[in-house]
C-alpha positions as CSV (number, residue, x, y, z in Angstrom):
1,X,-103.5,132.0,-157.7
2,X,-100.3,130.2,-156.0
3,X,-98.3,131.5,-153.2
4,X,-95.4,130.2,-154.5
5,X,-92.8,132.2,-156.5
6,X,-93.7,133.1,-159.8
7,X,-91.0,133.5,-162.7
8,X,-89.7,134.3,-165.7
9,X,-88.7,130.5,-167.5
10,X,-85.2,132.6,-167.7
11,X,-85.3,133.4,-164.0
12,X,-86.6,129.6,-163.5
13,X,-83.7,128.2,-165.5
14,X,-80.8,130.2,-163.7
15,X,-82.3,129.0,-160.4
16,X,-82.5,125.6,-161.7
17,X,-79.0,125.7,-163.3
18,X,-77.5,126.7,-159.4
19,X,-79.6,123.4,-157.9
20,X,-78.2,121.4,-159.9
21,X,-74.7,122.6,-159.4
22,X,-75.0,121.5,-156.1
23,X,-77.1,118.3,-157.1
24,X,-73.9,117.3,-158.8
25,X,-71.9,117.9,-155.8
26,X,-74.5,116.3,-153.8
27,X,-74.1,112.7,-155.8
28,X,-70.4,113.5,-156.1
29,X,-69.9,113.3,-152.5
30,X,-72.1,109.7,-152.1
31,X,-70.3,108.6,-154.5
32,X,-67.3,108.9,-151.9
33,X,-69.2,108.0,-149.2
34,X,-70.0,104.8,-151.3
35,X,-66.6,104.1,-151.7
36,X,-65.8,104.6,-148.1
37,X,-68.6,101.9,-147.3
38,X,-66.7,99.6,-149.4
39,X,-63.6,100.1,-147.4
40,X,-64.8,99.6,-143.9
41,X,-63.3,97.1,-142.6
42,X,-64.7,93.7,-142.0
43,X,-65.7,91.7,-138.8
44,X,-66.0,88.0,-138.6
45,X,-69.0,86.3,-137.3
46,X,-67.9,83.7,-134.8
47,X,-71.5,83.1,-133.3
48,X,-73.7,79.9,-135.4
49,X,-76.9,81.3,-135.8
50,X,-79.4,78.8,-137.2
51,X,-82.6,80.7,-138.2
52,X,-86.0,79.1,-139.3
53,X,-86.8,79.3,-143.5
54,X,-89.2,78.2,-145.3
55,X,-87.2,74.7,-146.5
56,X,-86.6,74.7,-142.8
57,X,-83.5,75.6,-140.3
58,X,-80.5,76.9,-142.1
59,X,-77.1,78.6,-140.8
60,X,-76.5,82.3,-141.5
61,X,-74.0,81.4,-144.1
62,X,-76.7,79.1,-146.0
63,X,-78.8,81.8,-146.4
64,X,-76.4,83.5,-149.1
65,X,-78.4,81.1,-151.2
66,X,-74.7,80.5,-153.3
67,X,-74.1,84.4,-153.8
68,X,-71.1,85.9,-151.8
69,X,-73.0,89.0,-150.4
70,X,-75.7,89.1,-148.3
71,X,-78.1,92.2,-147.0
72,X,-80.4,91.6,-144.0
73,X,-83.1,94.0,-143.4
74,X,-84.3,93.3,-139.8
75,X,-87.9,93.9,-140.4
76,X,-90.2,95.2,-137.5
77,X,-92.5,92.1,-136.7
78,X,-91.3,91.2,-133.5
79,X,-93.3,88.1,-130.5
80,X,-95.9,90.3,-129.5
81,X,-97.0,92.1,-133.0
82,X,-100.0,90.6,-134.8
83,X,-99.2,92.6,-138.2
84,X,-95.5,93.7,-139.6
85,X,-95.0,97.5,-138.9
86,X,-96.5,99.5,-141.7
87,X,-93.7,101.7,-142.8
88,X,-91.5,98.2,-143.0
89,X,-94.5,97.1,-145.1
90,X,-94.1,100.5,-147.2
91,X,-90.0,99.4,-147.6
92,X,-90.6,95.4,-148.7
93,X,-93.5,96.6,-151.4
94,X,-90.5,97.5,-153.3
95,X,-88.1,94.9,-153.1
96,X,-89.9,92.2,-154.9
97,X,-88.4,93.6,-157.7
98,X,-84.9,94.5,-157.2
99,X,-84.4,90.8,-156.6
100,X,-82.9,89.7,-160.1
101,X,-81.3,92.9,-160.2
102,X,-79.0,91.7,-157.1
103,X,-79.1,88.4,-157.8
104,X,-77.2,89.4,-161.0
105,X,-75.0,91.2,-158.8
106,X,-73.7,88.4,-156.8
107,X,-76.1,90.0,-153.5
108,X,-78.8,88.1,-151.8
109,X,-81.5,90.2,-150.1
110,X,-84.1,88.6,-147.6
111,X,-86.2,90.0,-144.3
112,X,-85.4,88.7,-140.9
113,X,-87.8,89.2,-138.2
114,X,-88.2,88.1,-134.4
115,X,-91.8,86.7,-134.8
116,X,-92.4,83.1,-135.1
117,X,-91.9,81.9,-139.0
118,X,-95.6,81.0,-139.5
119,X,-96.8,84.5,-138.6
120,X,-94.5,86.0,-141.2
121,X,-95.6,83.2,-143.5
122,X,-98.8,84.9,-143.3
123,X,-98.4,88.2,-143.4
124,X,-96.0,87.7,-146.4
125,X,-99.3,85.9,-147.9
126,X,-101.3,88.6,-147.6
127,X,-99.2,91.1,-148.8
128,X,-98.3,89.2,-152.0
129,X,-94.5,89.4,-151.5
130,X,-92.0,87.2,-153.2
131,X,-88.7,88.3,-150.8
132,X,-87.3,85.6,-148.5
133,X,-88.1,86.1,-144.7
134,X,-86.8,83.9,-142.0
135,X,-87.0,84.5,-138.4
136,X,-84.9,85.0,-135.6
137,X,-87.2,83.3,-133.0
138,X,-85.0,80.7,-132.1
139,X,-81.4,82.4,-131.9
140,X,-79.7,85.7,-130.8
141,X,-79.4,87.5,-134.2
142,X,-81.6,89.9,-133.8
143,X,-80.5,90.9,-130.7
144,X,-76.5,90.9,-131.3
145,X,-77.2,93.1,-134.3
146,X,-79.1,95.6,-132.5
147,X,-82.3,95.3,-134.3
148,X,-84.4,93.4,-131.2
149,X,-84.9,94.6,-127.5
150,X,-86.2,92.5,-124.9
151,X,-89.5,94.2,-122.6
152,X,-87.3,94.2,-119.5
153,X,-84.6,97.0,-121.7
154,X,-87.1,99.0,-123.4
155,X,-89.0,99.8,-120.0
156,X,-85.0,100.3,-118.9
157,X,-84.8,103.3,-120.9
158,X,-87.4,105.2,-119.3
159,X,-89.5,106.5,-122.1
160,X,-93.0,108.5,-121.9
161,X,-95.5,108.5,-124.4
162,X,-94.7,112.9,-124.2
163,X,-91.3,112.1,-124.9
164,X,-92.0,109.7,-128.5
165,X,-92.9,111.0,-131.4
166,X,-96.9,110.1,-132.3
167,X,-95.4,107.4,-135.7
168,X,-94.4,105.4,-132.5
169,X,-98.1,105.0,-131.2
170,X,-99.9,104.5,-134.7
171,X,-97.2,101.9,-135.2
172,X,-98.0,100.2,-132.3
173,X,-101.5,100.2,-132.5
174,X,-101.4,99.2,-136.3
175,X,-99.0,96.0,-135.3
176,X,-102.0,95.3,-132.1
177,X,-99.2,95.7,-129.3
178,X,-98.4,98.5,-127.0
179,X,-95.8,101.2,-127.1
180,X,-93.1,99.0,-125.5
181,X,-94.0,96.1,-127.3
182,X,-93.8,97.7,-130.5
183,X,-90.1,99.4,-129.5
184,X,-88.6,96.0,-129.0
185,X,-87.9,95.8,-132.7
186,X,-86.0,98.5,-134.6
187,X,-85.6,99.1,-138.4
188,X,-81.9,98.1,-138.8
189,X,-79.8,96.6,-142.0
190,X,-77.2,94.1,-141.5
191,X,-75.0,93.7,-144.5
192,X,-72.5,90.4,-144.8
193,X,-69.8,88.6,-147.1
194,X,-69.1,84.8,-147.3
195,X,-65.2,83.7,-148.3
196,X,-64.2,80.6,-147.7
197,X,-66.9,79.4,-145.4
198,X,-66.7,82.4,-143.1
199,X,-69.0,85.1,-143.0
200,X,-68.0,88.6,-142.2
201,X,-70.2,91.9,-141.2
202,X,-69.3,94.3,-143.8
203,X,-72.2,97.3,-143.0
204,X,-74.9,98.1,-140.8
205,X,-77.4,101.1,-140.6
206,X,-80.5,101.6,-138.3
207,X,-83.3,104.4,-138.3
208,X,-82.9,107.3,-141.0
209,X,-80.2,105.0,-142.4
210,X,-82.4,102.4,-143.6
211,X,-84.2,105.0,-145.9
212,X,-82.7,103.7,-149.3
213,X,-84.9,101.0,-148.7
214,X,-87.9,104.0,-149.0
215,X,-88.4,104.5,-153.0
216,X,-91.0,106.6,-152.3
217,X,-89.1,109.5,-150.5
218,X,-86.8,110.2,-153.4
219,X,-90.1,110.8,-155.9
220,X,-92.0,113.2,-153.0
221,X,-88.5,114.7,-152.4
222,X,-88.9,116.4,-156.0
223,X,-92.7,117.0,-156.4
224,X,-93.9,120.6,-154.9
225,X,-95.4,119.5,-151.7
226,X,-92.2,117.2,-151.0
227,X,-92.5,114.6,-148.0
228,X,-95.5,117.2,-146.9
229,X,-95.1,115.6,-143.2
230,X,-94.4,118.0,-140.8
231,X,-94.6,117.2,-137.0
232,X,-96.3,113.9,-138.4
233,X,-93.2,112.0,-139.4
234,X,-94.3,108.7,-141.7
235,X,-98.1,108.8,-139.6
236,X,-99.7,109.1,-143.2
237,X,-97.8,105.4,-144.5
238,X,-100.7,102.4,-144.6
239,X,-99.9,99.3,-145.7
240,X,-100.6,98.9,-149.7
241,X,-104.2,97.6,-148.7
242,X,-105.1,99.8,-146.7
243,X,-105.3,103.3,-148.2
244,X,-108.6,104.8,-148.7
């Protein structure tokens, strides 16, 4: 017999009828906080970053690929990795495809990572993913956007493994670095626009922000058992290939 609450489907119903209330109010207010995004203000990019592609090295505002909007995610495979960070493996499983979807929307979505291009060329390979990725290797953009962190400012910050939570050291071990290696990359979006040659910043998010990029939350966040992880924040997400 279930420990849950047990109803009436009258009971059920006038519970569900109050969550939903607030549901609405709930998509109400992003629909305001979507607007608000809209209106930030904008911030040109003076720097020339040039980063390495697959049809070789292109300028930031090549890499609209002819659309007008572009949204970075700075994906966690950083110099020292062997493997991209699992839970960013979780995110790009599902962008494959969105792709046309924002392509029909005048956006361009790729990955950038720090890593060299050829080990992202192969990690992409086994992962069966069509989504650009380009790397950072060669330029600053990862570190102006505050999505890379050299060794010499992550052992700056004085962290102990007590004072991490454990996601941090599966992570690491999963990517075959250490603790600090694996903290010198940080999930982070970068949003741009391109107008008349000049690209702007338009948005950025880091950590818990990047978690419309997670499909998979939404669905466990309305099944019974919900994101079921406790103390163990994301310690239960494998790459695709890997769950038993």
């Amino acid at each position: 017999m279930t420990d849950h609450k047990v109803v009436s489907r009258a009971d059920w119903q006038a519970a569900r009828d109050e969550l939903l209330r607030r549901e609405k109010e709930h998509t109400r207010m992003g629909d305001e906080l979507a607007r608000e995004r809209r209106e930030l203000p904008w911030v040109a990019v003076g720097k020339e970053y040039v980063l390495d592609t697959d049809d070789g090295p292109r300028p930031l505002a090549g890499l609209f690929d002819g659309r007008s909007q572009l949204m970075v995610y700075h994906f966690m495979f950083g110099p020292a990795y062997e493997a991209g960070c699992p839970v960013n493996s979780s995110m790009a499983d599902g962008l494959d495809g969105l792709l046309p979807h924002l392509h029909a929307r005048d956006v361009t979505l790729l990955l950038v990572s720090q890593a060299p291009l050829a080990k992202l060329q192969a990690y992409r390979r086994r992962m069966g993913w069509r989504t650009p990725w380009v790397s950072a290797a060669n330029t600053d953009f990862n570190y102006d956007f505050g999505a890379s962190f050299t060794l010499e400012q992550v052992r700056g910050w004085g962290l102990s493994a007590d004072s991490l939570p454990p996601i941090v050291a599966v992570n690491a071990a999963a990517t075959g670095t250490d603790v600090n290696g694996y903290l010198t990359e940080s999930p982070t979006v970068s949003v741009f626009a391109l107008q008349d040659g000049a690209v702007y910043q338009t948005y950025g998010a880091a950590a818990r922000g990047v978690e419309f990029l997670m499909p998979y939350y939404p669905v466990l966040d309305r099944v019974p058992k919900g994101r079921d992880e406790g103390d163990a924040f994301q310690t239960w997400i494998r790459r695709h290939d890997e769950y038993a």
